[in-house]
C-alpha positions, 0 to 999 in steps of 0.5 A: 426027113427023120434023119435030117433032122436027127443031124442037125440036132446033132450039130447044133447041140455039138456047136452048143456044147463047143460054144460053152466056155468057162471064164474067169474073172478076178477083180484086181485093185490097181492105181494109175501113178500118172497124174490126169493133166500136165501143164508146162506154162513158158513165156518168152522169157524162157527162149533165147533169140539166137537171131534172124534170117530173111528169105526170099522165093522168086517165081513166074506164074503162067496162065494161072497154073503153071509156074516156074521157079526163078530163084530161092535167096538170090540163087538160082534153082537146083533139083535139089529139094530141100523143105521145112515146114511149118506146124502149129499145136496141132499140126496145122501148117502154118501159112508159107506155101511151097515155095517159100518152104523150100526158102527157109532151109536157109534158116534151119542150115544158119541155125542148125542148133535151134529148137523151133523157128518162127515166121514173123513177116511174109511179104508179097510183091506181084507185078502183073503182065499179059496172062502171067505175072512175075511174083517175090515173096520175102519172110523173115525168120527168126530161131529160137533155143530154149534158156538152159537152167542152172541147177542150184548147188 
């Protein structure tokens, strides 16, 4: 029993003496050149409208879940999944749903060199039938670009 305890006195003032370490500590006097807030105040004076494009998603509801696709702008379907979506400040979809998202890369390819859109009016038409319904859902987008600043000489 003596020599148990002889042992792990030994670990444990070795596991002390291993625990022990020296530290330094320096106080250095710093600033931060980065102000606290930044502020960038815009209003629509500063964009330039660079026009206007409605789209437009056609579909068929079955039994409240199944949906088929009929046509994306006045085509028809492809495989081909091509999407924009939405997003406010804060990266909350703003309300288009799947289908129309895959519409608005009508607006995006006519106006490839615009900094942001915006959806201005979405429309919905439901013509009912037995256990389904026919649905077209219409959204005009507009595309905006920043005015550029001409630096004063």
């Amino acid at each position: 029993m003596n020599k148990y305890i002889k042992y792990i006195v030994i670990v444990s003032v070795i596991l002390l003496l291993n625990s022990c370490a020296v530290t330094t500590k320096k106080n250095l006097r710093s600033a931060s050149l980065l102000p606290n807030s930044v502020e960038l105040r815009q209003t629509m004076d500063d964009f330039e409208l660079l026009g206007e494009v409605e789209v437009s998603v056609e579909y068929s509801r079955y039994l409240a879940f199944i949906n088929i696709m009929n046509t994306i702008n006045g085509e028809p379907t492809s495989k081909s999944k091509n999407i924009v979506v939405f997003h406010g400040s804060s990266r909350i979809p703003i309300s288009l749903d799947r289908y129309l998202n895959r519409a608005v890369f009508k607006a995006y390819k006519a106006y490839p060199n615009a900094d942001f859109f915006m959806p201005t009016i979405i429309s919905k038409e439901v013509s009912q039938m037995f256990l389904g319904a026919k649905i077209k859902k219409k959204a005009k987008i507009q595309a905006y670009r920043l005015k550029v600043a001409k630096a004063s000489e």
